[in-house]
Structures are given as structure tokens and as C-alpha cells.
DSSP file (Angstrom, degrees, kcal/mol; ACC not computed):
  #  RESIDUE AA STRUCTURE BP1 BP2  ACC     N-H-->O    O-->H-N    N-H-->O    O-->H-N    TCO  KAPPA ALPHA  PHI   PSI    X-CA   Y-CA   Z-CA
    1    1 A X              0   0    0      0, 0.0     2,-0.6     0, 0.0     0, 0.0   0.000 360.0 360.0 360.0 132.7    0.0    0.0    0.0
    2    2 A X        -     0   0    0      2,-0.0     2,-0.6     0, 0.0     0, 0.0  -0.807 360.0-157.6 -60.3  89.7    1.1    3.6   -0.8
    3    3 A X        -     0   0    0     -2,-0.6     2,-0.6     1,-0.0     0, 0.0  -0.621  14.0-154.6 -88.5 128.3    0.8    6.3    1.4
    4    4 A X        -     0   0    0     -2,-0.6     2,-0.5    51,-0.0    -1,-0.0  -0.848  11.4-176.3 -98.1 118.5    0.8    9.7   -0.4
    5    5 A X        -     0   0    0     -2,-0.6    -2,-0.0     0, 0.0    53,-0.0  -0.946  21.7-138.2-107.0 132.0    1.9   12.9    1.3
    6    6 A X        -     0   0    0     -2,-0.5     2,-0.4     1,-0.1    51,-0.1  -0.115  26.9-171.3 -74.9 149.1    1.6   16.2   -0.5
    7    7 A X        -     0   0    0     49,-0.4    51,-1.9    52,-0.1    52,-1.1  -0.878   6.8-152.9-104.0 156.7    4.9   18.3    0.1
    8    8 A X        -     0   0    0     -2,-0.4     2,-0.4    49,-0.2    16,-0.3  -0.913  12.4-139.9-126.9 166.3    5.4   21.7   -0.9
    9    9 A X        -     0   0    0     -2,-0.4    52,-1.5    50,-0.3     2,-0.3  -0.925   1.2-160.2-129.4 176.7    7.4   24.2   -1.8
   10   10 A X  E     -Ab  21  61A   0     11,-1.7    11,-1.5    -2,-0.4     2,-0.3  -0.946  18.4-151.2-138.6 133.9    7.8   27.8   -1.1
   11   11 A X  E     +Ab  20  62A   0     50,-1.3    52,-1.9    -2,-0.3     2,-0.3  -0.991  19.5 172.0 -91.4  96.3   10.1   30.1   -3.8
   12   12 A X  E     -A   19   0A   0      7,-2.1     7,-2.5    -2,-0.3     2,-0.5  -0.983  17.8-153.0-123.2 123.1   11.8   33.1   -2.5
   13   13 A X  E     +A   18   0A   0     -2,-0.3     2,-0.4     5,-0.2     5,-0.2  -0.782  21.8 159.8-122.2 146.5   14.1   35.1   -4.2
   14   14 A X  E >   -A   17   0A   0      3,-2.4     3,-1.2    -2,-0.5    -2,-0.1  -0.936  62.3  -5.3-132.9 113.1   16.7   37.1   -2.6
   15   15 A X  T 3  S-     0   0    0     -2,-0.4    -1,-0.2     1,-0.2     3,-0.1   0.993 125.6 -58.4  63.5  47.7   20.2   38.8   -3.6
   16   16 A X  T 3  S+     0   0    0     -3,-0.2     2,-0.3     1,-0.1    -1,-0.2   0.636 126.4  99.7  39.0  20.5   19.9   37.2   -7.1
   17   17 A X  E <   -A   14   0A   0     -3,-1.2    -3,-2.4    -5,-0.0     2,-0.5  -0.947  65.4-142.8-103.9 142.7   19.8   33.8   -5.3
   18   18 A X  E     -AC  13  31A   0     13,-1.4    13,-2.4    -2,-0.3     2,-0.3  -0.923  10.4-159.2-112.7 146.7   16.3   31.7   -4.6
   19   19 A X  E     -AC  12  30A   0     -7,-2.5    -7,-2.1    -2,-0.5     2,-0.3  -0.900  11.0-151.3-112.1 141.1   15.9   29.7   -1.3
   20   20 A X  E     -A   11   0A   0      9,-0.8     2,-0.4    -2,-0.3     9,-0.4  -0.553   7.5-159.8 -81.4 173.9   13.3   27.0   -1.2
   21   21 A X  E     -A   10   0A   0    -11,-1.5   -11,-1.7    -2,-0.3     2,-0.4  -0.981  17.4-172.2-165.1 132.0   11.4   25.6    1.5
   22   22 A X  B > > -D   27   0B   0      5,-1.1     5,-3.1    -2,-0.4     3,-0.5  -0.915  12.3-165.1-139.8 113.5    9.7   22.8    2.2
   23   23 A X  T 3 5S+     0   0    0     -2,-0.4     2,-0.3     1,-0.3     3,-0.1   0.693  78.6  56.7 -54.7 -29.5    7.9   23.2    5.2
   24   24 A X  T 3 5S+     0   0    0    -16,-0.3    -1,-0.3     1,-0.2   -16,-0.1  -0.301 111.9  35.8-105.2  59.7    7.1   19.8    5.9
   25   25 A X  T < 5S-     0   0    0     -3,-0.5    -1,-0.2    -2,-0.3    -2,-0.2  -0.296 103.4-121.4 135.8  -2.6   10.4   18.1    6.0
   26   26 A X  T   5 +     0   0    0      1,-0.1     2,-0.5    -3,-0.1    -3,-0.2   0.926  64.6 149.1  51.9  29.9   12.2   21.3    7.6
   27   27 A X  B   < -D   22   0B   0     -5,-3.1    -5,-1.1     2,-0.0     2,-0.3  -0.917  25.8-175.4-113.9 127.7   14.4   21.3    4.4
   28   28 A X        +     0   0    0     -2,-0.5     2,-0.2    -7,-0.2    -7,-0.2  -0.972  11.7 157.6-101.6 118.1   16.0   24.8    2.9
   29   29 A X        -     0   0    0     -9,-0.4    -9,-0.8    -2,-0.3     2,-0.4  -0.596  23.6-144.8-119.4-165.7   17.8   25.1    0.0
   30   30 A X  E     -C   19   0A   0    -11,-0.3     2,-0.2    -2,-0.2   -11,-0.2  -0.970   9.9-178.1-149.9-176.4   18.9   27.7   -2.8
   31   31 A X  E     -C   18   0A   0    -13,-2.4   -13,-1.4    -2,-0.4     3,-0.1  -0.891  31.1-124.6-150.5 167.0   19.6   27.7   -6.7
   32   32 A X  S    S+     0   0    0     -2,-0.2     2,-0.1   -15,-0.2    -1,-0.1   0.808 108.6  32.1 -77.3 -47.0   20.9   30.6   -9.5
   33   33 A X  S  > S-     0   0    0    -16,-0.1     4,-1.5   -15,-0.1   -15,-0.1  -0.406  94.6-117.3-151.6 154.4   18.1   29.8  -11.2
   34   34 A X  H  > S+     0   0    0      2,-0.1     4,-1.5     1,-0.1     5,-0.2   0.850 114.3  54.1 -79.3 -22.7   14.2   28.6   -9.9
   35   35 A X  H  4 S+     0   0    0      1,-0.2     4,-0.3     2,-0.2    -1,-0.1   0.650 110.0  46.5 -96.9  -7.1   14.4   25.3  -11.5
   36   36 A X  H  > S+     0   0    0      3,-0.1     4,-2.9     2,-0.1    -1,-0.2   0.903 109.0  53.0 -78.6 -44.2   17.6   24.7   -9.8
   37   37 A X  H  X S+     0   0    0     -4,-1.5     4,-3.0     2,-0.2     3,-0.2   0.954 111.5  45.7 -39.4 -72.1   16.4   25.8   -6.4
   38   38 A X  H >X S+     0   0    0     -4,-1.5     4,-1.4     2,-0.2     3,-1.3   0.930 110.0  56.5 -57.7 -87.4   13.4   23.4   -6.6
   39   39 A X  H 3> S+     0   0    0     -4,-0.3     4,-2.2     1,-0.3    -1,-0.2   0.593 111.1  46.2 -10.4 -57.2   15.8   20.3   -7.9
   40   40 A X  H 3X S+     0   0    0     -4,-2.9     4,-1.1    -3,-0.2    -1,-0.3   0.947 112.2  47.0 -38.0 -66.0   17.8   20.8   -4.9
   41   41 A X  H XX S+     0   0    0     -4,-3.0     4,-4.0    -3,-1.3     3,-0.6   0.960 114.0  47.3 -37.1 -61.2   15.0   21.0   -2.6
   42   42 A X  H 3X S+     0   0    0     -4,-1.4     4,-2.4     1,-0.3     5,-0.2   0.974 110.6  52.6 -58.0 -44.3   13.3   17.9   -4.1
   43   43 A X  H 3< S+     0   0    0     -4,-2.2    -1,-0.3     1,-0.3    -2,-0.2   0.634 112.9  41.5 -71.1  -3.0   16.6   15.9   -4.1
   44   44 A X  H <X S+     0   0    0     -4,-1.1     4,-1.4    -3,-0.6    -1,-0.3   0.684 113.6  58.3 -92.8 -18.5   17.4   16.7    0.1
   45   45 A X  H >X S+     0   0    0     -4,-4.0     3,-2.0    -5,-0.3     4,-1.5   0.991 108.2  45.3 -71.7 -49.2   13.5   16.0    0.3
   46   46 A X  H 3X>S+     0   0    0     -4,-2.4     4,-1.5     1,-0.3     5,-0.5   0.798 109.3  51.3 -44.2 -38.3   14.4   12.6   -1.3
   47   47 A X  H 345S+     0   0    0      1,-0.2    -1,-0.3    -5,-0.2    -2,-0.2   0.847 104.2  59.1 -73.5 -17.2   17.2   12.1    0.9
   48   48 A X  H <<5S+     0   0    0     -3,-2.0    -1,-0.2    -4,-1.4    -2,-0.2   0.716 115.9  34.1 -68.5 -38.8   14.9   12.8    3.9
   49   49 A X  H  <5S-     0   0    0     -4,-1.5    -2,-0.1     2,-0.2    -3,-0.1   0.942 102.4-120.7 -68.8 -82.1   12.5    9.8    2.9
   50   50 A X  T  <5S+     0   0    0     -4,-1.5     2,-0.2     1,-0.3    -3,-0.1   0.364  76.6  66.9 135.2   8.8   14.5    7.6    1.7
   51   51 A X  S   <S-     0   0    0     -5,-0.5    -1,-0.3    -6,-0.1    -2,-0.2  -0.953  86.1 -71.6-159.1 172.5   13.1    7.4   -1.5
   52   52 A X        -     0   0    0     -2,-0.2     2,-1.7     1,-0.1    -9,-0.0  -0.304  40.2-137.9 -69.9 141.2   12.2    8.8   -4.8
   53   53 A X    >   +     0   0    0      1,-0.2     3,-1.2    -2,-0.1    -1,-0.1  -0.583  32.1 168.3 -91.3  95.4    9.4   11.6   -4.8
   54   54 A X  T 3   +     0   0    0     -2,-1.7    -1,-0.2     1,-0.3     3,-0.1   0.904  65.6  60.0 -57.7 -61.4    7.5   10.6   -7.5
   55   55 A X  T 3  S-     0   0    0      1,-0.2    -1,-0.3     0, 0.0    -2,-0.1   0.506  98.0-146.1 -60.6 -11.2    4.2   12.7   -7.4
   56   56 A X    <   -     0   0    0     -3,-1.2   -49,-0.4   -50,-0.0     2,-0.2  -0.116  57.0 -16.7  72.3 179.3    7.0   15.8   -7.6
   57   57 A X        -     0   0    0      1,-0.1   -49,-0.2   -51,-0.1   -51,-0.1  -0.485  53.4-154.8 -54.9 139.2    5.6   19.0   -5.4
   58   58 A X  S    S-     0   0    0    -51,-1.9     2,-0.3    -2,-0.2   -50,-0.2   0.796  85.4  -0.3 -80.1 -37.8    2.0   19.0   -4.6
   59   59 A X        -     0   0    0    -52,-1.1     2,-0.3     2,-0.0   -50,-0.3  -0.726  62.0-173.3-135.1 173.8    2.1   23.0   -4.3
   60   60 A X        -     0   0    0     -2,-0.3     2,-0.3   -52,-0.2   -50,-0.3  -0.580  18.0-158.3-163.9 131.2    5.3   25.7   -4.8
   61   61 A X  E     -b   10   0A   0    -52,-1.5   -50,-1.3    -2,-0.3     2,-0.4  -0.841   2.1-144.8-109.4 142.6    4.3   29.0   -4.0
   62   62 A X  E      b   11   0A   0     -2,-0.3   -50,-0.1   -52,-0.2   -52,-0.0  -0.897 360.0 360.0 -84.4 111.5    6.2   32.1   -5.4
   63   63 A X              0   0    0    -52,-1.9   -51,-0.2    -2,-0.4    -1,-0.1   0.390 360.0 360.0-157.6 360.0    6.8   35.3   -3.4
């Protein structure tokens, strides 16, 4: 059986860098770029499980 739980992310960008957030895993990262940020983020979210995140983000918010 599968349990799904949604993650999210949160986008911020600051000083020409963006930090991500995933609230629900306590995990922060940054990027150059947003699609780096998030890629980072997803892959410490991976490391957090212990597995691949398949379903991707459920949400990523921008501000």
C-alpha cells in the first residue's frame, strides 16, 4: 500500500539567489536559477525519505 503525502514548496528570491522551503520536511535550500532551487530541494526531500518523490511538489508557492 502507498501512502501519499503532498509536500510543498515555497520560492523566494533574494540577492539574485532563490531559497526553497519545504515546510514539511524542515528542508531549505537555494539555486541561481528557480528550476535549480526546486531540484535541490526535491533531491534533500528525497534524501529525507529515503526514497524517490515521484508525485513531484503537490504545491510551490512564489513570493
Amino acid at each position: 500500500m502507498a501512502i501519499f503525502f503532498p509536500f510543498s514548496a515555497t520560492i523566494h528570491q533574494e540577492n539574485g539567489l532563490y531559497t526553497s522551503i519545504c515546510p514539511e520536511a524542515d528542508i531549505i535550500c537555494k539555486g541561481i536559477t528557480v528550476e535549480e532551487a526546486i531540484e535541490n530541494l526535491k533531491n534533500e526531500v528525497e534524501k529525507f525519505l529515503g526514497e524517490e518523490l515521484s508525485q513531484g511538489f503537490s504545491k510551490i508557492i512564489f513570493y
